[in-house]
C-alpha positions as CSV (number, residue, x, y, z in Angstrom):
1,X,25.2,122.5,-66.9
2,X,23.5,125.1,-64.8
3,X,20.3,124.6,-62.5
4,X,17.9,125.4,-65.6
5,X,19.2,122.9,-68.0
6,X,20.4,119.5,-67.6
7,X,24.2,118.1,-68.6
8,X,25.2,117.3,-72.2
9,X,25.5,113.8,-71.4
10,X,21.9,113.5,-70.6
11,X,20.7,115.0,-73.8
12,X,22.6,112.8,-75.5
13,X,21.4,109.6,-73.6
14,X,18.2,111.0,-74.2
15,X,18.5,111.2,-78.3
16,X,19.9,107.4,-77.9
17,X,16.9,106.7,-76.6
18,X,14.5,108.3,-79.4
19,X,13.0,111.4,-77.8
20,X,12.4,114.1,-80.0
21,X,13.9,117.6,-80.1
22,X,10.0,119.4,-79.7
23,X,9.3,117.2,-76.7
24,X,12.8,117.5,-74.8
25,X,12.7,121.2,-75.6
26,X,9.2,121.4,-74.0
27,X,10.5,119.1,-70.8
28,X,13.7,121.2,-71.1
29,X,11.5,124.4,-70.7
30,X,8.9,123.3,-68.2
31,X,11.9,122.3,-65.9
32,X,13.3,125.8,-66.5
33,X,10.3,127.4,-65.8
34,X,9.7,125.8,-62.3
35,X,13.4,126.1,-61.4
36,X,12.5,129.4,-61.5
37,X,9.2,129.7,-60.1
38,X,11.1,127.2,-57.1
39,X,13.4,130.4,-56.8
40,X,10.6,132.8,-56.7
41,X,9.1,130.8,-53.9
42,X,12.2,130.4,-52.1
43,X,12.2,133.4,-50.1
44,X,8.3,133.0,-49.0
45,X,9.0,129.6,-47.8
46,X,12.3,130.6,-45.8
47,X,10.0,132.7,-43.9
48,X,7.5,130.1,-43.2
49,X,10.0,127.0,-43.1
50,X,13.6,127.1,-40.7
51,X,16.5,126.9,-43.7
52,X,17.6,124.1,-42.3
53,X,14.1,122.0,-42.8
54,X,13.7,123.6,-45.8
55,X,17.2,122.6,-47.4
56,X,16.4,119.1,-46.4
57,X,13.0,118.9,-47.2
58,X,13.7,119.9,-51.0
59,X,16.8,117.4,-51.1
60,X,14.4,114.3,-49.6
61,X,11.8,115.7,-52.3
62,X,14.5,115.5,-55.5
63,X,15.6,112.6,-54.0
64,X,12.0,111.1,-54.3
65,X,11.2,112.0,-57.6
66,X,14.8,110.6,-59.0
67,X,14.1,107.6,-57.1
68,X,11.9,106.0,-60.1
69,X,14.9,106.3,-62.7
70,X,17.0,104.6,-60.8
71,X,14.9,101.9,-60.0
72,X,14.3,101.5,-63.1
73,X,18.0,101.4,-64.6
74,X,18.7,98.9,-61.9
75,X,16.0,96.8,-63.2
76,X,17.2,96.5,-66.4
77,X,20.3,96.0,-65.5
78,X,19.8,93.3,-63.2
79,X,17.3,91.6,-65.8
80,X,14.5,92.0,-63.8
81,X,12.8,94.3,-66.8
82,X,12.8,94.6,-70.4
83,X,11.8,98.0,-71.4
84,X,12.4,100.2,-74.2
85,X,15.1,102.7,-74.1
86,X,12.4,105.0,-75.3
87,X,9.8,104.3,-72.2
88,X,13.3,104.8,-69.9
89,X,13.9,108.1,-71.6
90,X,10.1,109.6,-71.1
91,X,10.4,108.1,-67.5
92,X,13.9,110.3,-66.7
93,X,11.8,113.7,-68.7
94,X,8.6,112.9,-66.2
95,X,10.5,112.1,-63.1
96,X,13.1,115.7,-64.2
97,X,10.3,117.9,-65.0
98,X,7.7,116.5,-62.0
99,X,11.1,116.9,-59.7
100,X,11.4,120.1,-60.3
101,X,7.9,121.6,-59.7
């Protein structure tokens, strides 16, 4: 895995749960895409924002958008929810894609 695509494993899981190839290309790409414009704009905001902040800020931010999946796994889980494995997969391409912007 690198920081523009995600690991093997979660494409699989992803198949399993039903998502087409066009749309996790597409999610695939737009997460790309702002990985990179997130570097682009990484050199601007270390002039504006102390490292530190900035490093932390961005790691609170992830953290915050990944938040939902897990949530959600430990739902079903626990027995608390009965969802699809396809709703679980678009919510883990939203919360990805969203994350990275």
């Amino acid at each position: 895995a690198t920081v523009i695509s995600p690991a093997n494993l979660l494409l699989v899981f992803l198949k399993w749960c039903g998502i087409c190839d066009a749309i996790l290309g597409a999610s695939f790409g737009f997460a790309a895409l702002f990985g990179f414009l997130g570097a682009w704009a990484f050199p601007y905001l270390k002039t504006r924002i102390p490292l530190l902040r900035l490093g932390v800020l961005s790691m609170w931010t992830w953290a915050a958008f990944i938040l939902p999946v897990g949530v959600i796994f430990s739902l079903v889980q626990a027995g608390f929810l009965n969802i699809s494995p396809l709703i679980i997969g678009r919510c883990i391409i939203v919360c990805m894609v969203t994350g990275r912007a």
